[in-house]
Structures are given as C-alpha cells and as structure tokens.
N, C-alpha and C positions, 0 to 999 in steps of 0.2 A: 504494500500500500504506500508505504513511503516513497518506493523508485519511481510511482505514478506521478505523487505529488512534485517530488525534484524533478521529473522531464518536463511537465508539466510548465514548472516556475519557470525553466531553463527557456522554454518554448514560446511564454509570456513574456519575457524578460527579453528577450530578440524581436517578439514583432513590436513590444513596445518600444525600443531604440530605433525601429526604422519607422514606425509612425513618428515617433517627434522629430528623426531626421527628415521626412519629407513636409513637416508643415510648413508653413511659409513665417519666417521671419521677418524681421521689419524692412530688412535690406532687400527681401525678395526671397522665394523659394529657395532650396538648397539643390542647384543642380538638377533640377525641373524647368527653366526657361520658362516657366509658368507668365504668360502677359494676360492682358482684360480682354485682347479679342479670342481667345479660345472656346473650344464649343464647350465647354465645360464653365462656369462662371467661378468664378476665384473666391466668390461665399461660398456655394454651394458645396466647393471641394473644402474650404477650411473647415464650414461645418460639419461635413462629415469625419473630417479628419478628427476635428476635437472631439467628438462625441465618442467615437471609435476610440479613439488616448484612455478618455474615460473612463471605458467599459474596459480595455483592455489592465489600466492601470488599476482599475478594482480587481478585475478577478489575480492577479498579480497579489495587490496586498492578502485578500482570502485567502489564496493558495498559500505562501509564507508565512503566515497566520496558524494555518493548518498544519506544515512543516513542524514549525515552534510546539506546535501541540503535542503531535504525534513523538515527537524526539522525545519530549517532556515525560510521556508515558515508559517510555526507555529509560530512562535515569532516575526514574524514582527508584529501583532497586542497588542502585549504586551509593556506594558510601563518601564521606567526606576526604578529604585531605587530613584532618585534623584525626579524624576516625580512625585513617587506617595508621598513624602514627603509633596511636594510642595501641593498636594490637600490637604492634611492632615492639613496643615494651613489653609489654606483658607474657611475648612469646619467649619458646626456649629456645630462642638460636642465641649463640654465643654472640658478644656482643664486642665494640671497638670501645678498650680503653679512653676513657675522655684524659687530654692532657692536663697538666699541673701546673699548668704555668700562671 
C-alpha cells in the first residue's frame, strides 16, 4: 500500500512541476510562444491551467498526508534512542572501561 502511495506522490509531484512550468508568467509563457491571437485564448488556457495546479496540488498534499500516516503506523513498534540505550546497560555484554581522567 505504501509503494502505491510513493509512485503515486512521485507521479503528482512531476505533473505538478510541468503544470506550473507551463503557466504563463508575467514576462510571458515559458517557452510556449503563447500570443493573444491564438485559437486558444490566453484566459481560457490560464484558467484551466490554474484550476488543474489546484486539483493536482491537492491530491499531492492528501497523498503525502497519507504517506506520513501510513509510515507512522510502522514506527509505533519501534523504540527510542534513549530506550535502547537504557537496554544496552542493563544487558550482559561486557562493557568499555570508562577512562579516569
């Protein structure tokens, strides 16, 4: 279930970098040539652009959302740093001289 969610992200996280690289900046498209006489109107594509960012950028944060979740679920059985110190005294393996200095 987890490698759905990471191809998933991985998958969202790409088409969201090529939607914001094709929206139009202030200086003009990015390497679209995009002008006002095109049969396409330059609202019509922005807005769909942004809407589309949107949608993509949501399911993007759910999905990593869901990531954090599921991992979360994995590490409850795991113990501290401090924790497994504390075994590490208490065990019977011979242990390193502390120096005197």
């Amino acid at each position: 279930m987890e490698t759905i969610f990471i191809v998933a992200n991985v998958i969202l996280a790409l088409v969201l970098i090529i939607l914001i690289l094709l929206q139009r900046s202030e200086g003009g498209a990015l390497g679209l040539g995009l002008s006002q006489d095109n049969f396409a109107s330059t609202r019509t594509v922005g807005n769909f652009l942004t809407k589309s960012t949107t949608i993509i950028a949501t399911l993007f944060i759910i999905s990593s959302i869901c990531l954090v979740v599921i991992s979360r679920g994995e590490l409850q059985d795991t113990q501290s740093v401090l924790e497994k110190i504390e075994e590490n005294e208490d065990s019977k393996e011979p242990k390193i001289p502390e120096s005197t200095k």
